[in-house]
VOBA-754024 format. One line per field, with one value per residue: residue number from 0; residue in one letter; chain; x negated, y, z negated of N, C-alpha, C, O in turn. Coordinates in steps of 0.05 Angstrom, whole numbers. Each point is the difference from the previous one (the first is absolute). Example, Ala and Ser with C-alpha at 12.3 -4.5 7.8 and 13.67 -1.06 7.14 Angstrom:
% residues 2
pos [0; 1]
code [A; S]
unit [A; A]
n.u [-264; 28]
n.v [-114; 21]
n.w [-156; 27]
ca.u [18; -16]
ca.v [24; 24]
ca.w [0; -1]
c.u [-18; 15]
c.v [24; 22]
c.w [0; -14]
o.u [-21; -10]
o.v [0; 22]
o.w [-13; -4]
END
This chain:
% residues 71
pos [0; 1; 2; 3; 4; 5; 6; 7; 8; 9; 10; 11; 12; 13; 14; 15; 16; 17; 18; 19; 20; 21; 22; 23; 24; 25; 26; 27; 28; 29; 30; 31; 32; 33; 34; 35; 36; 37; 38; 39; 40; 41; 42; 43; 44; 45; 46; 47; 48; 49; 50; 51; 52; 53; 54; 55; 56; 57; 58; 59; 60; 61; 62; 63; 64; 65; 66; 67; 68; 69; 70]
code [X; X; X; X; X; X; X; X; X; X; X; X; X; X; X; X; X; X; X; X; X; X; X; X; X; X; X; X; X; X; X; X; X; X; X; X; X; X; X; X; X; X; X; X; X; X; X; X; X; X; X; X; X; X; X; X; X; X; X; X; X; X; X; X; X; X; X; X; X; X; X]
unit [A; A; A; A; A; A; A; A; A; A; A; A; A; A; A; A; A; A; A; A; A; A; A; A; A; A; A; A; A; A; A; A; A; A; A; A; A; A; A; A; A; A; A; A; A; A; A; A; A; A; A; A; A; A; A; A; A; A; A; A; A; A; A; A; A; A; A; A; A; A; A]
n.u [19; -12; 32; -50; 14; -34; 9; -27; 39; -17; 0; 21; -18; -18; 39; 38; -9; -8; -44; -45; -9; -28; -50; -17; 14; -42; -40; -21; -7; -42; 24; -9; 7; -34; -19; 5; -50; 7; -16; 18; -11; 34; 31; -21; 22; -2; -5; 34; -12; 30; -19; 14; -32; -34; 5; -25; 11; 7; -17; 6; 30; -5; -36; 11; 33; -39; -29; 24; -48; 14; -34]
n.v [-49; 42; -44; 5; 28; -19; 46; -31; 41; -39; 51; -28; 38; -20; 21; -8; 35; -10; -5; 23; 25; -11; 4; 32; 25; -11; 19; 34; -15; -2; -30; 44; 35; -26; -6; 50; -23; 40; -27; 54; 15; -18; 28; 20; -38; 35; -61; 40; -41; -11; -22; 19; 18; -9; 23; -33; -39; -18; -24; -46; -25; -3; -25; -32; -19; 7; -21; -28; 8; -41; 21]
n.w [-433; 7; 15; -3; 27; -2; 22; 9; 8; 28; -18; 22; -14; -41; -8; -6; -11; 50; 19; 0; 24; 41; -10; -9; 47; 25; -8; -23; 35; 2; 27; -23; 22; -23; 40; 5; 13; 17; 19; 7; -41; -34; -7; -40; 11; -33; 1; -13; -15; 20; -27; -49; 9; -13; 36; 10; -16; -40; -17; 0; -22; -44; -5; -8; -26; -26; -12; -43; -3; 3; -29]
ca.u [-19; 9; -29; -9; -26; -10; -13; -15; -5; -13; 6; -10; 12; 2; -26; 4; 10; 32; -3; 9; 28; 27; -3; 11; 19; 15; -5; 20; 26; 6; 14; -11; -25; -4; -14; -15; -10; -15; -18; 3; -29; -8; 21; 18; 26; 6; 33; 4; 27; 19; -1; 26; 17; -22; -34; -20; 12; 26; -26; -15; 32; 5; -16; 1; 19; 0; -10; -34; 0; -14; -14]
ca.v [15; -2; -15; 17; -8; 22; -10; 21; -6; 19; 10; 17; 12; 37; 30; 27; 6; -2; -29; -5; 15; -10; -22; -1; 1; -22; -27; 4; -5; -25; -1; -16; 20; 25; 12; -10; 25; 3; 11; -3; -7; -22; -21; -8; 2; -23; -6; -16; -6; -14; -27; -12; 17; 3; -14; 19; 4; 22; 23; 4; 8; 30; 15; -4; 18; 19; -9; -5; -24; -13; -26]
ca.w [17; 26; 15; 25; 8; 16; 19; 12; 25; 5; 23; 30; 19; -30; 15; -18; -23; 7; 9; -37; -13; 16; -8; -23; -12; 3; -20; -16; 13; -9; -27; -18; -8; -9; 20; 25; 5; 24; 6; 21; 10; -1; 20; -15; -19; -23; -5; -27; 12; -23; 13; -5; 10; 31; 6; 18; 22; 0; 4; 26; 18; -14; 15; 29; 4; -2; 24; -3; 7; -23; 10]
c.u [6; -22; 0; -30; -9; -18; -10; -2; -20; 24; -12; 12; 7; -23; 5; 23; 30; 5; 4; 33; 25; -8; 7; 28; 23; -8; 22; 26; 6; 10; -20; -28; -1; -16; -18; -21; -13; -32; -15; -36; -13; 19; 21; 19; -1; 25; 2; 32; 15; -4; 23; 22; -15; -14; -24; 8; 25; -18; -16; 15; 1; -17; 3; 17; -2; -19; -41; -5; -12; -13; -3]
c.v [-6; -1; 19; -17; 20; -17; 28; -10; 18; 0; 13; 17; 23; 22; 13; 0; 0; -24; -16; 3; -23; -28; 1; 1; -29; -19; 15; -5; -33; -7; -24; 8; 19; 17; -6; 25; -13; 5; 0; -4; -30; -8; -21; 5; -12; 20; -16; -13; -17; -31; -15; 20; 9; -27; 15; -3; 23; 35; 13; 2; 33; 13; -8; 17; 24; 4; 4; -28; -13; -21; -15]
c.w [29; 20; 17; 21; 20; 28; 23; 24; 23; 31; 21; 20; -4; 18; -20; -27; 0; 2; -37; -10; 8; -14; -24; -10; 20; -23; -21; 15; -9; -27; -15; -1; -16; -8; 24; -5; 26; -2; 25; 13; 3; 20; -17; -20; -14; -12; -30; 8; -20; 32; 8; 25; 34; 5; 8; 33; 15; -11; 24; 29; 1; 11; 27; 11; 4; 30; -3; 5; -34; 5; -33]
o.u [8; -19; 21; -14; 15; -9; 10; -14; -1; 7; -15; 15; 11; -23; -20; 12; 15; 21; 18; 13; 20; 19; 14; 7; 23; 16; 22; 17; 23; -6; -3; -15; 14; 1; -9; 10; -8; -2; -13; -6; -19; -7; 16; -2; 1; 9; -12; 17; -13; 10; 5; 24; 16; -7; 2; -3; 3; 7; -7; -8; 3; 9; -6; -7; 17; 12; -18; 19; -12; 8; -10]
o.v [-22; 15; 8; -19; 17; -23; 22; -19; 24; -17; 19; -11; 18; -3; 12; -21; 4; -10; -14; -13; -4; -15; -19; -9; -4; -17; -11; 7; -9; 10; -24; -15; 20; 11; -22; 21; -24; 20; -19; -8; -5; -19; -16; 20; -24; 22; -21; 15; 0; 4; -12; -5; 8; -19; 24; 17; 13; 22; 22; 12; 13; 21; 18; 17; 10; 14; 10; -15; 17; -19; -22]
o.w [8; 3; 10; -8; 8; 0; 2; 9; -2; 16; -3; 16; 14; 9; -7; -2; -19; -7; -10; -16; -14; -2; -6; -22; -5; -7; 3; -16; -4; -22; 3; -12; 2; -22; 7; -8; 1; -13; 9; 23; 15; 13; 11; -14; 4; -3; -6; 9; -21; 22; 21; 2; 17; -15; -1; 18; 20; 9; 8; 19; 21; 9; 15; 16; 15; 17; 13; 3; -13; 14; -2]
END
């Protein structure tokens, strides 16, 4: 069975459904996610990830990148 874990990040800086779109598709950019849903009313991302292969840190690099902020 294959180790997963999950985590829920809260993002800041989402206005819209494009803003959703750019967070979600930097967390699927990570090697070793497998999945990301946005939810753009609460301000958060939950993330299913393989441990052995990411961190949350390296998650949160991912969103930054994109140019949100994570708390």
């Amino acid at each position: 069975m294959k180790n997963v874990e999950k985590v829920t990040l809260k993002v800041e800086g989402m206005s819209c459904n494009h803003c959703k779109n750019s967070v979600e598709m930097a967390l699927l950019g990570v090697d070793g996610v497998e999945a990301a849903v946005v939810d753009l009313a609460r301000g958060e991302a939950r993330v299913t990830y393989d441990p052995g292969r990411t961190t949350v840190a390296a998650l949160r690099e991912a969103v930054q990148a994109a140019g949100y902020a994570v708390r």
